[in-house]
C-alpha positions in Angstrom: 152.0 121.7 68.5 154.7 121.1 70.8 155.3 117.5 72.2 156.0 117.9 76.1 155.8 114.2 76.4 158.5 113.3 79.1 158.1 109.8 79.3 156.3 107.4 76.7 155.5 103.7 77.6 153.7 101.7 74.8 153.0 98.3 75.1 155.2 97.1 78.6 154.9 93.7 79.1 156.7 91.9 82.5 156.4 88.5 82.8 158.5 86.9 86.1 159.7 83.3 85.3 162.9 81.6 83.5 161.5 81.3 79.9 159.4 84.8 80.2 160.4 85.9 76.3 159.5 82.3 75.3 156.1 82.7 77.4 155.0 85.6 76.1 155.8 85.2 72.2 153.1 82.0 72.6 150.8 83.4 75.4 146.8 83.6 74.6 146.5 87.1 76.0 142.7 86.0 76.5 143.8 83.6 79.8 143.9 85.7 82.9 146.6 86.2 85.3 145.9 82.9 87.4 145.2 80.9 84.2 148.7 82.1 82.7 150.3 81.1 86.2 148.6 77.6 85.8 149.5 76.7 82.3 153.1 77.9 82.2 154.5 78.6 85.5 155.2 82.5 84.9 153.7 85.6 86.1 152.4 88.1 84.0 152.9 91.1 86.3 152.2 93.7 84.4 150.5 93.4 80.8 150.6 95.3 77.5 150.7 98.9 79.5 151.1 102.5 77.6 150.8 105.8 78.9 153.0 108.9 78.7 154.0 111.4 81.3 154.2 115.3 80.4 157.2 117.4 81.6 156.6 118.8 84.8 153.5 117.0 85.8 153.0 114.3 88.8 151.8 111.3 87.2 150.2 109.0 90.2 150.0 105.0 88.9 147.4 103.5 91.7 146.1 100.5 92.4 145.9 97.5 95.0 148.8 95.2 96.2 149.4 93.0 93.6 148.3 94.9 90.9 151.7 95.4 89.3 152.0 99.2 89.7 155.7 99.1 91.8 156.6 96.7 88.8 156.0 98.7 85.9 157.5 102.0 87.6 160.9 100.0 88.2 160.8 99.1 84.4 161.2 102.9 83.8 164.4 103.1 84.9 165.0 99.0 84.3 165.4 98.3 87.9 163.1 95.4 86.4 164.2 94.6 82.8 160.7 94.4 80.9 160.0 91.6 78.7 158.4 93.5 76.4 157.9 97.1 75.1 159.5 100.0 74.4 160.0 103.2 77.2 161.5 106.0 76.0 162.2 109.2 77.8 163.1 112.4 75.9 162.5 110.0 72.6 165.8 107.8 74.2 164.2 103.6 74.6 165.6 103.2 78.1 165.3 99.3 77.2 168.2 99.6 75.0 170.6 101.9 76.3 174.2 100.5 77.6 175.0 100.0 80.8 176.7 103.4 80.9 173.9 105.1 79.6 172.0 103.2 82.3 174.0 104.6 84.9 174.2 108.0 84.2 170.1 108.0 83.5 169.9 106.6 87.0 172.6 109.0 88.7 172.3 112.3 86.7 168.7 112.5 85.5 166.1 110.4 87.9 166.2 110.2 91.6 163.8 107.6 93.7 162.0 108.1 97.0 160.9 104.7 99.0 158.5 104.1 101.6 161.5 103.1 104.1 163.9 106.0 103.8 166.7 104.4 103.4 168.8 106.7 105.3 172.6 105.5 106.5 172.4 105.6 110.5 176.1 106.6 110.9 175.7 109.5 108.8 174.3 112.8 109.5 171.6 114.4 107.9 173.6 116.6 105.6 175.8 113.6 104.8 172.8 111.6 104.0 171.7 114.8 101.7 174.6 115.0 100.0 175.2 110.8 99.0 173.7 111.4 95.6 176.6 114.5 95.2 179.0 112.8 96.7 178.6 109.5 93.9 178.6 111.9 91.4 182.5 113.6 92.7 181.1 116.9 93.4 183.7 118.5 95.8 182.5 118.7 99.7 182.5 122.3 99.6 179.7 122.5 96.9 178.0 119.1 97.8 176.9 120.9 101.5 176.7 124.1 99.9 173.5 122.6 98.0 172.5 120.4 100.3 171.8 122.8 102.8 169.5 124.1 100.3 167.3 121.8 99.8 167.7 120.9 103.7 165.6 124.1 104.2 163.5 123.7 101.1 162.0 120.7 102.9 161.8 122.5 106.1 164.6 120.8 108.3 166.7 123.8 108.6 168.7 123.4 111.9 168.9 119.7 111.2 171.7 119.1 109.9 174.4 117.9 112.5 171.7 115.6 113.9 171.6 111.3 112.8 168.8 109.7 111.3 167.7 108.1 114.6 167.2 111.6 116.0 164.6 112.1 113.5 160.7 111.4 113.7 159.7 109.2 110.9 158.1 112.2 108.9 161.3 114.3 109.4 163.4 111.4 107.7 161.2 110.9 104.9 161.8 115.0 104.4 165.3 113.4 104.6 165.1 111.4 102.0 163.2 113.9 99.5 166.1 116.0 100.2 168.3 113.4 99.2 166.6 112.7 95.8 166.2 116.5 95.3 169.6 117.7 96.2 171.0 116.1 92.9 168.5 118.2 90.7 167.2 114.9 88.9 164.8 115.6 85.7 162.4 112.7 87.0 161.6 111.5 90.3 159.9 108.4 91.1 157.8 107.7 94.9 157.2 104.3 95.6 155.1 105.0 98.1 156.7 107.6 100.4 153.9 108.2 102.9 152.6 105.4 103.9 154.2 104.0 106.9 153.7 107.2 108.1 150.3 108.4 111.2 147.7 110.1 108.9 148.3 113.1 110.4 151.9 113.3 109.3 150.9 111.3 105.8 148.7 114.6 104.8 151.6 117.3 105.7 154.0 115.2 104.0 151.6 115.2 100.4 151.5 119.3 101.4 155.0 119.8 101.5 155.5 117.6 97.9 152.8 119.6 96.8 154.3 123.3 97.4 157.9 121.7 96.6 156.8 121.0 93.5 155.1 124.2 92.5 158.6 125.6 92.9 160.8 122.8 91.0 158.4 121.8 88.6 159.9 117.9 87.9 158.2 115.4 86.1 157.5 112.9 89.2 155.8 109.4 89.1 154.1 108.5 92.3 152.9 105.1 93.3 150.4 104.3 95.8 147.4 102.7 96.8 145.5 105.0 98.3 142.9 106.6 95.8 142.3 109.7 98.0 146.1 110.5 98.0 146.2 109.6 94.6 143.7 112.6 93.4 145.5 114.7 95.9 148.5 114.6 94.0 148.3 113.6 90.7 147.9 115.5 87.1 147.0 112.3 85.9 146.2 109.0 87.1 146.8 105.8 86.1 144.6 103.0 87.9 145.9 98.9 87.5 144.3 96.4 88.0 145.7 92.6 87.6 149.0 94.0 85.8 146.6 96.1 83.0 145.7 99.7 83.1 142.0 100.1 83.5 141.6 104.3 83.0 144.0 107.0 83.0 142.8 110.4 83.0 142.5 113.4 85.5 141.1 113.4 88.8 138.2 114.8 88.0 137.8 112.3 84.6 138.4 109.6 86.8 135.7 110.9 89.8 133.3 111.9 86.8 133.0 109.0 84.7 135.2 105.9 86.1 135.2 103.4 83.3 133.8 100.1 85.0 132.9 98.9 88.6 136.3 98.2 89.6 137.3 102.1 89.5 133.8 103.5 90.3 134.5 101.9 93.6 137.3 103.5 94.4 135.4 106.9 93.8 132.3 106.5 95.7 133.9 108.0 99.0 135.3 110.7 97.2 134.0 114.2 98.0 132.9 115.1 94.7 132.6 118.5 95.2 136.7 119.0 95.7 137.5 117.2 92.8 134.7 118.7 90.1 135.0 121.7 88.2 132.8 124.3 87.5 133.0 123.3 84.0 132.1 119.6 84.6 129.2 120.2 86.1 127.7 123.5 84.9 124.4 123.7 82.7 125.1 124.1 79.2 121.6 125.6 78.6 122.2 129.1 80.1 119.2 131.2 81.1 118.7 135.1 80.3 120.1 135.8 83.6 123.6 134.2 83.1 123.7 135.1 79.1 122.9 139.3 80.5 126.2 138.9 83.4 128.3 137.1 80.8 127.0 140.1 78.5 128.2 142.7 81.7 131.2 140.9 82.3 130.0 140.2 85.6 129.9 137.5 88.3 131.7 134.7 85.6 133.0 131.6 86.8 136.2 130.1 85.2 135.5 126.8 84.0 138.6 125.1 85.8 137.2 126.8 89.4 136.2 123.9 91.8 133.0 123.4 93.1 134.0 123.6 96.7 135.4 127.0 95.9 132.4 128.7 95.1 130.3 126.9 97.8 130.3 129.7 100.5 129.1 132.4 97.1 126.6 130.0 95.8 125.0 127.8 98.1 123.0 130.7 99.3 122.4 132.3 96.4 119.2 132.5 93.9 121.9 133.7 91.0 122.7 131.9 87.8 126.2 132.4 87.2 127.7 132.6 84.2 130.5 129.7 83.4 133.0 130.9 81.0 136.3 128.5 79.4 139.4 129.2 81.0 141.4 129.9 78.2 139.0 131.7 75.4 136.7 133.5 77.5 133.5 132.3 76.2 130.6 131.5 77.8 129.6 127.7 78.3 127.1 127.0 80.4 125.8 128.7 83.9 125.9 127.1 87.8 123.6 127.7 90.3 122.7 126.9 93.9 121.4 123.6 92.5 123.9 122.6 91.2 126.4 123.1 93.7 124.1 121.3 95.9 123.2 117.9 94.2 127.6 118.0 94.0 127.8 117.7 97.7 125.6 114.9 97.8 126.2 113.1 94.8 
């Protein structure tokens, strides 16, 4: 089988103080955070983290403020130097490349959106765009050429010619995703993009990524703290908590069966029903009545379907329907009106 592993962290340790190697090669990794902080001075900000990343999927890493997720995704590209651990991106340990290797992972290869855009205020918005090109000598012809592109990927066609401070604050975040797209980067990395942005704007801005990236199909790595925004837009979610990882898993893993009190409270405003599949939550005890459609081909439900999906077929509806796996075809359980019901209150 294939390894589509994009990123691979094992084992990332960051400890913030001036003997933090020192620190950690005596620490008793059963003291907590504040204990550590007590007894040696030093911060253990994030602690003993692994996870990989797939090519091509959005990877959210959420949790509160202080709970070391902006930390460990600046140790990715060694904007923090780790203590400890190894990260390793297409099977290259980012922890001991050269400063020229550094460079060229951070200009060629991975492109970073912040929560303030960053934008220069003397330069236009294609000028702004086109920085990334610019660093890397492309000639002004083709740097404009492509930035124009992605100007109207992001939906600011017409924008060009005008400065930042012309701009809404939505409009210049669009900015600076252009910016970080324009140089085609393998990876991109959000430190949270949307939120000092009005709701309103916040949820057509987590559209926009959302149909952008069904198009480019980059391996991204999204921070925030919202847990809403992070089911929204993640493949897979990592949750911190006090610089550890406490689940990583789906949205619908997470919402399903969150590993301890600390995530099942994040969950418990979450509309279950738009995060659960068919296949979570289907019977696997099938009556005559789903077995015969199966049988006729008829009325099957994939197992990856939604629940709020099939709320409007269902809800009103005496049927047993037949729940069938996505990829093989074969029949594993049924959902009914039931069902679909206790989901929307749950």
């Amino acid at each position: 089988m294939e390894n589509n592993d994009k990123i691979i962290c094992s084992n990332v340790w960051k400890v913030f103080g001036p003997n933090e190697k020192n620190v950690l090669a005596n620490l008793d990794t059963s003291l907590s955070r504040n204990e550590v902080q007590e007894k040696t001075g030093h911060v253990v900000a994030v602690k003993d983290v692994s996870f990989s990343v797939q090519k091509g999927e959005t990877f959210v890493v959420m949790g509160l403020s202080g709970s070391g997720k902006s930390t460990l995704v600046r140790c990715l590209s060694r904007l923090i130097e780790p203590t400890a651990g190894e990260v390793m991106i297409d099977n290259n340990d980012v922890t001991k490349m050269s400063k020229k290797d550094l460079t060229n992972l951070r200009r060629n290869r991975m492109s970073m959106v912040f929560q303030h855009f960053g934008l220069f205020p003397h330069r236009k918005v294609i000028e702004n765009i086109a920085y990334g090109l610019e660093i890397r000598g492309v000639k002004r012809k083709e740097r404009i050429e492509k930035s124009m592109e992605t100007l109207k990927l992001v939906g600011l066609e017409g924008w060009d010619n005008h400065y930042p401070r012309e701009l809404s604050g939505g409009m210049q975040q669009r900015v600076g995703l252009a910016r970080a797209l324009a140089v085609d980067p393998e990876i991109l990395i959000f430190d949270e993009p949307f939120s000092a942005l009005d709701p309103l704007i916040r949820r057509e801005m987590q559209d926009e990524l959302l149909s952008i990236q069904k198009l480019v199909q980059k391996t991204m790595v999204f921070i925030t703290h919202d847990f809403l925004e992070a089911i929204k837009m993640g493949d897979h979610i990592a949750i911190m908590k006090d610089g550890e990882i406490s689940q990583v898993g789906t949205p619908e893993e997470i919402v399903a069966n969150p590993i301890d009190q600390y995530v099942k409270d994040f969950t418990e405003d979450v509309p279950k029903y738009k995060v659960l599949s068919a296949g979570k939550c289907c019977r696997s005890d099938c009556s005559d009545e789903a077995k015969s459609l199966f049988a006729d081909g008829n009325d099957c439900v994939n197992s990856d379907t939604k629940i709020d999906v099939l709320i409007n077929d269902i809800a009103d509806s005496d049927k047993k329907y037949p729940v069938i796996n996505k990829d093989t075809g074969e029949l594993i359980g049924e959902i009914d009106r039931t069902i679909v019901l206790k989901s929307m209150t749950s």
